[in-house]
Structures are given as structure tokens and as C-alpha cells.
C-alpha positions as CSV (number, residue, x, y, z in Angstrom):
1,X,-58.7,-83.9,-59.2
2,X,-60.7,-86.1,-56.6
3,X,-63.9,-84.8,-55.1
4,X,-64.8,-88.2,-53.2
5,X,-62.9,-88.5,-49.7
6,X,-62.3,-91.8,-48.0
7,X,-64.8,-93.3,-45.4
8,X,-65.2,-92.0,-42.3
9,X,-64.7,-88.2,-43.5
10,X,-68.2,-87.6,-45.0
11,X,-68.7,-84.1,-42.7
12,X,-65.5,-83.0,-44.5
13,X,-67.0,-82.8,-48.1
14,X,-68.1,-79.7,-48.1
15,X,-64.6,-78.3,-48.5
16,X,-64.1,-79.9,-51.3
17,X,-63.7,-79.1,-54.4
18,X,-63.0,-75.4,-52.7
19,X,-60.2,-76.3,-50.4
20,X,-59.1,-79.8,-52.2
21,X,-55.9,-77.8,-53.7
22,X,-53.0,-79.9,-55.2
23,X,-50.1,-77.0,-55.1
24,X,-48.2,-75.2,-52.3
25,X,-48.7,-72.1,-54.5
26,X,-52.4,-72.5,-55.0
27,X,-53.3,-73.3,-51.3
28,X,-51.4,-70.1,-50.5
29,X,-53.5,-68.3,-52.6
30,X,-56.2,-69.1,-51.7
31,X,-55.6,-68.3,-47.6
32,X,-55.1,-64.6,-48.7
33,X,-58.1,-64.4,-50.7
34,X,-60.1,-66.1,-47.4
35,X,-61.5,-63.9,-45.2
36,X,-60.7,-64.5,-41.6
37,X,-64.4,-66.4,-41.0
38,X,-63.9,-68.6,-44.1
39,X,-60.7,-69.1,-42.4
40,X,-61.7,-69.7,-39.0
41,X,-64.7,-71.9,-40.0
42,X,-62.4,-74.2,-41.8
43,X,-60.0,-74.5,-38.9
44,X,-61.8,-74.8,-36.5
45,X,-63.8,-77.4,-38.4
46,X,-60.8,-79.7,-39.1
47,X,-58.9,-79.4,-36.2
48,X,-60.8,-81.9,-34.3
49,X,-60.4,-84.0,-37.3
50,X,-57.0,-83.6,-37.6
51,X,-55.6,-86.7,-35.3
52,X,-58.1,-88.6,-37.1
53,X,-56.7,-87.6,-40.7
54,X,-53.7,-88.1,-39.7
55,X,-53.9,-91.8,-38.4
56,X,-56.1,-92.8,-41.4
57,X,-53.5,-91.5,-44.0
58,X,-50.3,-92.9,-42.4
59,X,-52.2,-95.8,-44.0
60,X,-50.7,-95.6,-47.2
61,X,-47.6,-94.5,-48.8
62,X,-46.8,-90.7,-49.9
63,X,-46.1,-91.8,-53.3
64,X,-48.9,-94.3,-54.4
65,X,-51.4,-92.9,-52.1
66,X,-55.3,-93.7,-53.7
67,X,-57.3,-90.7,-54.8
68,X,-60.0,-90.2,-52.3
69,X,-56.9,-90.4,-50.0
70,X,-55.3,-87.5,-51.9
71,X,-58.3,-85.7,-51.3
72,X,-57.9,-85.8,-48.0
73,X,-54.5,-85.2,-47.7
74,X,-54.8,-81.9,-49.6
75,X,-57.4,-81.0,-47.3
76,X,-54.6,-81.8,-44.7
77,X,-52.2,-79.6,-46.2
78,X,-54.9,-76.6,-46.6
79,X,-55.4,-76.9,-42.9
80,X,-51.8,-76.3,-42.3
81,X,-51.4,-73.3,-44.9
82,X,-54.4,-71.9,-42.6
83,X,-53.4,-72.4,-39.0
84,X,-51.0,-69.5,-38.9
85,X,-53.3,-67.2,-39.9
86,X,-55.6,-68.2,-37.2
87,X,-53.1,-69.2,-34.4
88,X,-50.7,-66.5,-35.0
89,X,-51.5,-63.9,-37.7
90,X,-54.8,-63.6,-36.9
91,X,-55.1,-62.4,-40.5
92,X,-54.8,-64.0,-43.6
93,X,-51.4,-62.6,-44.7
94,X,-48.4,-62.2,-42.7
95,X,-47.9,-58.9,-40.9
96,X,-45.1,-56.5,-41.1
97,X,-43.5,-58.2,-44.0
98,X,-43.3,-58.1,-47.7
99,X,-46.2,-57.8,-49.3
100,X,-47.7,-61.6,-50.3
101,X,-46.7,-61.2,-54.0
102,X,-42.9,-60.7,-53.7
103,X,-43.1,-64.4,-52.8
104,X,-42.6,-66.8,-55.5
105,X,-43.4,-70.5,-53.9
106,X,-41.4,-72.6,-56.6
107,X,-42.4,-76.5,-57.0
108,X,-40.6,-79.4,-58.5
């Protein structure tokens, strides 16, 4: 895994290696082991950022994307496992539902 993200997104590296996760399953985990101020912090750090993200990775394709570009993108997709919590939930699990575990997040 990349640790190194692309130009321009220096203020981001401290979430890395922490919130640089490859898999759906993974980045799901690890919002329901966040606490809501782990949560918040990262959201409300990236969010400004996100436009910015955005832009720079549209860059490059999906499939041949450079590392420090993957990097970023999984911080991307971290922030998107995350803004539910914060925008909706306001928890880091989904309430009145099954419990978090029943899920099974299958990847190819």
C-alpha cells in the first residue's frame, strides 16, 4: 500500500496509513470502530478538500490510476464510508437496524 499522496495534498497525510484502506469491507470497519470525534475530525477535514480530490483524480483513469493517486482515492472513498455517520447517523453504525455484523460486504 502507498503512504505518499500526490502534490497538492500534503495537509492530508496524516490520515494515512490509518484511513488509506483498499477494501469496502475494511473501510467499513473501521467507521464502526471510530468514535464520533475521530469521525468528525476526518470529515470535516476532507470535506473542503473534497472538490479539489475530485478534480485532481478525474485525471487519470480508474484502472491504471498511479499509486500516490490511489492513495488518495482511498482516502476518497473513506470519506464517503464516513459522511453518513456524520450527516445522517450521527453515530458510527446505522440505527435501528441489524446489528453491523450480519452484513457481509462481498468484493470481486
Amino acid at each position: 500500500m502507498n503512504t505518499t499522496l500526490p502534490a497538492g495534498f500534503e495537509d492530508l497525510q496524516k490520515y494515512v496509513p490509518a484511513w488509506n484502506i483498499e477494501k469496502e469491507a475494511e473501510r467499513n470497519k473501521k467507521r464502526l470502530a471510530s468514535t464520533m470525534e475521530e469521525l468528525q475530525d476526518y470529515y470535516d477535514t476532507l470535506l473542503p478538500r473534497m472538490d479539489a480530490m475530485v478534480e485532481h483524480l478525474n485525471q487519470f483513469p480508474l484502472d491504471s490510476m498511479p499509486e500516490s493517486e490511489t492513495a488518495l482515492l482511498q482516502l476518497a472513498l473513506m470519506f464517503m464510508e464516513v459522511s453518513p455517520a456524520i450527516e445522517l447517523f450521527h453515530q458510527p453504525d446505522v440505527p435501528d437496524s441489524f446489528e453491523a455484523a450480519r452484513f457481509e460486504i462481498l468484493e470481486p
